[in-house]
N, C-alpha and C positions, 0 to 999 in steps of 0.2 A: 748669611742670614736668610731665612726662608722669608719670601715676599708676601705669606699672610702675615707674618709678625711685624714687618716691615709695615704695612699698611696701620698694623694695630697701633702699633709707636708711633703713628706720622698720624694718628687721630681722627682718621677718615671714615671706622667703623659708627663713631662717636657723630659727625656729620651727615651718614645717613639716616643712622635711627633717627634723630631728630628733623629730616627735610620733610615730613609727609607730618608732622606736626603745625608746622606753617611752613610750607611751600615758595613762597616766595623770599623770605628771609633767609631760609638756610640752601637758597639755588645760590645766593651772592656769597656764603658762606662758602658753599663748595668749590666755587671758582676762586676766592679768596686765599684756599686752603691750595689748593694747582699752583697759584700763582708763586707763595711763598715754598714750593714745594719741588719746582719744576728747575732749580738754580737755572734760569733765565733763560731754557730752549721752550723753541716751539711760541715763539711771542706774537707772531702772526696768528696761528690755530687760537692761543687763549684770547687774545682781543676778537674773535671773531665770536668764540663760544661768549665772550662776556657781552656784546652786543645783542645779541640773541636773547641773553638771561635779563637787561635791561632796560635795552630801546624796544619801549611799544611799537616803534612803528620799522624796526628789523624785521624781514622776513618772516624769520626762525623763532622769532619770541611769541608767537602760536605754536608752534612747530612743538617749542621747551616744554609747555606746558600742558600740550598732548602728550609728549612722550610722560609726564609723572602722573597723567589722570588718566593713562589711558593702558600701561606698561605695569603689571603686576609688580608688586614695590621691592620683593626680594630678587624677582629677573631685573628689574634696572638695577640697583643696585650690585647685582652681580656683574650686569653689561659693564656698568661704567668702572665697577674697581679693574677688572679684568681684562677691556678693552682700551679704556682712556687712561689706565694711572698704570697696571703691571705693563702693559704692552707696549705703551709710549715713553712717560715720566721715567718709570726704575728700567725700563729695558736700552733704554736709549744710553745711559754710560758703559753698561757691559758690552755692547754690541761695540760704542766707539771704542774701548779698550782692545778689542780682541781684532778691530781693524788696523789700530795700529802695530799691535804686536804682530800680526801676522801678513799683514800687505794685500789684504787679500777682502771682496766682499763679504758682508756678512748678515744675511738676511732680518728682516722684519717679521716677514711672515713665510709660510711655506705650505703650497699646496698640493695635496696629494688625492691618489685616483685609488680609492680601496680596492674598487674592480673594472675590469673592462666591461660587463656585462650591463644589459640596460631592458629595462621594462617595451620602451619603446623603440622605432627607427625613424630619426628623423630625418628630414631632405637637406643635406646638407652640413650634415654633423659629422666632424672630423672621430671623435668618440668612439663611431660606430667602424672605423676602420680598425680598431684593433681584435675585431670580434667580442667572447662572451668567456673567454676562457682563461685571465689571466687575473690573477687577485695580488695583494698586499695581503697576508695574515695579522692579524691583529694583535701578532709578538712584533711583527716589523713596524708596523703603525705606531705600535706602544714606545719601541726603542729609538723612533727616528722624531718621538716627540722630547721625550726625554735628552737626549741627544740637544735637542733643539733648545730646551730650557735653558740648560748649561752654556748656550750661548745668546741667553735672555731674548728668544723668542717663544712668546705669548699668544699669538694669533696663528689659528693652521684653518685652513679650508678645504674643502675635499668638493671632488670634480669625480668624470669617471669618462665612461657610461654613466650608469647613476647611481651615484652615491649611496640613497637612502635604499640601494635592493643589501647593501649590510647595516642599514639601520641601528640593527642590536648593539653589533659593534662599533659603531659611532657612539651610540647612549654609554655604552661604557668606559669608553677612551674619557668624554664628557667626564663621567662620574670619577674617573680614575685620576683625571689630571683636571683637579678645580679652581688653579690659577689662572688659564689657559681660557681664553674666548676662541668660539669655535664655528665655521659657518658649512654650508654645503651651497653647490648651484646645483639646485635638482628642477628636476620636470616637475615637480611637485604629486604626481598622481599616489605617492604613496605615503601621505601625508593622511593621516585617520587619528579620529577623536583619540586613540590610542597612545600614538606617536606622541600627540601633541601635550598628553597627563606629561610622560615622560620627559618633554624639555622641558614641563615648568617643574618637573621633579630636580631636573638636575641644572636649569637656567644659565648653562652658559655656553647654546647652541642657538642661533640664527640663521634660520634659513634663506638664502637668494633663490627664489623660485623662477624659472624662463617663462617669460610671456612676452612673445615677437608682434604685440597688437590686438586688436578684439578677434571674436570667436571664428570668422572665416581664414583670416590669416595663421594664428594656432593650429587651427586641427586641417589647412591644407599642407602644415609644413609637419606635422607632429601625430595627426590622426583624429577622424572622427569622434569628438565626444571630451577631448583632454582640453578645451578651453570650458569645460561645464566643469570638470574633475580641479582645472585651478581655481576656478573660481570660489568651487567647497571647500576648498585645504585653505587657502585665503580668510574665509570667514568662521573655521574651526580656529585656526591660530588666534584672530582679532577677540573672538571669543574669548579663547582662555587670556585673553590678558601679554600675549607673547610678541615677542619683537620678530619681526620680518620683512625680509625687504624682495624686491623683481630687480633680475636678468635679461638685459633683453639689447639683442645685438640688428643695427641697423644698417640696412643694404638700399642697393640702388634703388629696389622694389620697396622696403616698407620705410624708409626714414622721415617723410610725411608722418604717416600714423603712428610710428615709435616715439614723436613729437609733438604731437596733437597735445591741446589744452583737455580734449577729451579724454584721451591715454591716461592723462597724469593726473587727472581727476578720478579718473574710475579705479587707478592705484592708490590714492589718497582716500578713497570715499570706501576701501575694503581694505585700509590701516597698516601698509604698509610704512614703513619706516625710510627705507632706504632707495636708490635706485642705481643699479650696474648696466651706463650702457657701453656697448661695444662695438667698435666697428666691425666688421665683414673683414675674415682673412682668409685670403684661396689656400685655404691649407689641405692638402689629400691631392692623391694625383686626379680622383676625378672632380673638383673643384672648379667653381664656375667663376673665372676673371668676371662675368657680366654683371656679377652680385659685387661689386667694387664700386664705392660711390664719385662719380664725375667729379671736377672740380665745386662745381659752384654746390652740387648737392651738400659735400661736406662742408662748405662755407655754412651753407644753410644748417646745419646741424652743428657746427662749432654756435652759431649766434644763435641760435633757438634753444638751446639746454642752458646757459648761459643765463637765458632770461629767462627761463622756464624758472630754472632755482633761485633766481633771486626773487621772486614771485609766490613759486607756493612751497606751502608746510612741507617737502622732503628733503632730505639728504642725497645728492645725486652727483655722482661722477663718471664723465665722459672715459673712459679709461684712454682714447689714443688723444683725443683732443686737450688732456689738461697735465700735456706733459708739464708745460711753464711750471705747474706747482712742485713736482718733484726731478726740476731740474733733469727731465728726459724719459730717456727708458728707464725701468725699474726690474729689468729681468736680469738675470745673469747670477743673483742672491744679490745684487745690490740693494733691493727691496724683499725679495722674493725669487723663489726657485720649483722648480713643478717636479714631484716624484711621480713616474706612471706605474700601472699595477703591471707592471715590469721588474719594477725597482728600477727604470734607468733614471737620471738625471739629468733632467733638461731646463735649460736657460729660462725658458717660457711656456709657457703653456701650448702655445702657438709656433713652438721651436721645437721640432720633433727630432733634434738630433743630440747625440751623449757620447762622451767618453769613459764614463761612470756609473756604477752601481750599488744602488746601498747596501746591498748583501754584500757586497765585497770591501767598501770604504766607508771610515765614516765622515759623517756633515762637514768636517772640519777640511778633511783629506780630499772632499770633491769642491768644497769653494774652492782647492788650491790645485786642481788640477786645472791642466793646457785651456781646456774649454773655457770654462768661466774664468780666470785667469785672463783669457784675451778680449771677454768682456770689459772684466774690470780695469782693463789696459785703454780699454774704447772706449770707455764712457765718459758722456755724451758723444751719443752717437753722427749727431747733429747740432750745431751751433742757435739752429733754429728749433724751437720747443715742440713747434705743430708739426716739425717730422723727426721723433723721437726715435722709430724703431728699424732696427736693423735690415728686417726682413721688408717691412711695407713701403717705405719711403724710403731706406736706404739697400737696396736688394744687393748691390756689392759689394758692402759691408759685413753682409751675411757670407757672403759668398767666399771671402776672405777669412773670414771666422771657423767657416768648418773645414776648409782647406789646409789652416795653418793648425789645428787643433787635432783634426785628424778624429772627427767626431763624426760616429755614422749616425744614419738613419735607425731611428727606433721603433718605424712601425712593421708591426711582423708581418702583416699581410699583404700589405702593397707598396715596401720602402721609393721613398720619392729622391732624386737626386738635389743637391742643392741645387743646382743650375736649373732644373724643371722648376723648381718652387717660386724660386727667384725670379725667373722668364714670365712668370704669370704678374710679377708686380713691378718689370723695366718702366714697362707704359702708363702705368698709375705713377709710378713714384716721379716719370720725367711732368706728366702734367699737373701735378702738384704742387709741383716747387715753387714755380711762379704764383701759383694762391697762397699758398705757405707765407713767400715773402711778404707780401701784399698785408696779410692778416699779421705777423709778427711786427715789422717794422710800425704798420697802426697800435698794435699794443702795446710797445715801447713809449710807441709816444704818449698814449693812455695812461700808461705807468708815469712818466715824467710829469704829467698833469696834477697826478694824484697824491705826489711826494715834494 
């Protein structure tokens, strides 16, 4: 059954018409309708979303009601059938169906690099080692989404270089597949009153824009003048009514002001939505170990986002510190899997090695090859949550992975060996452990308190 009609039978078209008629009755309605809808997954996410919708005094119950006064009512509505009910709700049995029949991971989401090429050079972007010259066409884009349906994933995000330098054909992928939520991490400079008609034309595209800090930090790592250029694209999108959210990845040098009450003010006060932070990964051979945050610094950023979002109006995820929620790493298609404008297939985004390509296999054929395969043999990678990842906190573990799998290196320009990539994160990952423990074993016991 096609998951618009699914939706229509399950009455949800019927509960949005009616939520912008009185807003607060049919938000309890909407969650009402998850609830009886959802055959009982996901019971932590909907008590969280129903707290939100009813306790005045949750966080997020400003937050809710920005997003319906503030979120053009046919782009929410599209976000939420597309993101919270196809992509979660209905996608969630075929995905566990197709894991058991096949033993194998089987993604959530999947992100892909339409091209290597990119508007700018930034200091420090892995991106920029593949060059300007290698694309995904927009038959292979088309058929690795398709592909991706059929095994009830809903959500794709596109990375690059940058993304939005194929724009058009983003807008169309969008237009073509409109069950499908859809995001980009761009630089945002190429974001114009233009671009922005077009996402509310076609509302089920959300952009994550990079912003590393306010204007000196921006334009010393990215160029004069492109912390002025996000700031316009920022308030063209808030403008039209569109959902969007910031990128923005935290090193030894900026995890202070990636942190700042100020930071997450001045993203909240120019409407964004959401917020992706990331840690610093030495990824490229010329990669700087000294952009890797100390012990105590990421202690400090594990508790400061923490209470940052319990605090203000956004949606924000640590992406390495909040492993606990999804039970580890999330790469390998356990969650998610990275296509480069290669075609190769790689574990993660931050995982530059493949035994596959999607010109040659399909989605099905490379969850089940050697590589992800020893993923999905591995996961959890770690027993402790705050060191999930293979590469960061377990550099052996990687080490062993591409070894046994027999997976090279996929960058064309400056392939790195595993053992180089690795050697750059022995000495992070051995002084970590001991904070690791320190912060897990506390939040066990935090948990016991709370249950």
């Amino acid at each position: 059954m096609k998951v618009s009609s699914t939706i229509s039978r399950l009455g949800l078209t019927k509960v949005f018409d009616h939520l912008y008629k009185d807003p607060e009755t049919n938000l309890r309605h909407l969650i009402g309708w998850a609830d009886r809808v959802s055959g009982g997954r996901f019971p932590k996410q909907r008590a969280s979303i129903r707290a939100a919708i009813e306790d005045p005094n949750n966080a997020y119950y400003p937050y809710v009601r920005h997003v319906v006064k503030d979120v053009d009512p046919e782009v929410m509505k599209t976000a939420a059938v597309n993101f919270f009910i196809k992509a979660n709700l209905i996608s969630a049995p075929i995905q566990d169906e197709l894991r058991k029949k096949y033993n194998c991971n089987i993604p959530w989401a999947i992100l892909l690099d339409p091209t290597s090429a990119c508007n700018l050079h930034c200091v420090g972007c892995w991106a920029a080692d593949y060059g300007n010259h290698l694309n995904l066409t927009f038959e292979e884009m088309d058929d690795i989404i398709k592909q991706g349906e059929r095994m009830g994933v809903y959500f794709y995000l596109f990375s690059g270089g940058e993304p939005l330098v194929r724009k058009k054909d983003i807008i169309r992928l969008c237009e073509k597949h409109e069950d499908c939520m859809f995001t980009a991490f761009t630089n945002g400079t190429l974001i114009d009153e233009d671009f922005a008609d077009e996402m509310l034309r076609v509302k089920n595209f959300a952009p994550a824009i990079s912003l590393e800090g306010f204007e000196e930090a921006t334009d010393s790592r990215r160029g004069r003048g492109v912390y002025k250029d996000v700031l316009r694209a920022m308030r063209i999108l808030h403008k039209k009514k569109l959902i969007y959210g910031i990128s923005c990845c935290y090193t030894s040098e900026n995890y202070k002001s990636i942190t700042s009450e100020e930071y997450w003010d001045m993203i909240i006060e120019n409407g964004a939505y959401f917020v992706w932070c990331f840690h610093y990964m030495p990824v490229g051979v010329d990669a700087s170990p000294k952009l890797l945050l100390k012990p105590e610094q990421r202690e400090f950023v594990y508790k400061r986002i923490r209470e940052l979002r319990s605090t203000k109006p956004l949606f924000a995820i640590d992406f390495q510190n909040d492993g606990e929620f999804v039970n580890g790493c999330i790469a390998g298609g356990r969650r998610y899997l990275h296509i480069n404008a290669n075609g190769d297939a790689e574990p993660c985004a931050f995982i530059h090695y493949a035994d596959s390509n999607i010109r040659e296999k399909s989605l099905l054929e490379i969850m089940r090859s050697p590589l992800f395969m020893t993923y999905h043999d591995g996961q959890p990678f770690n027993e402790n949550m705050i060191q999930p990842c293979p590469m960061l906190e377990n550099p052996d573990k990687l080490r062993a992975i591409v070894e046994t799998s027999g997976a090279k290196s996929t960058d064309m320009q400056s392939p790195e060996t595993v053992d180089h990539l690795c050697s750059k994160c022995d000495t992070y990952a051995a002084c970590w452990e001991p904070k690791a423990d320190e912060l897990w074993k506390a939040r066990q016991a935090q948990k016991e308190k709370e249950y």
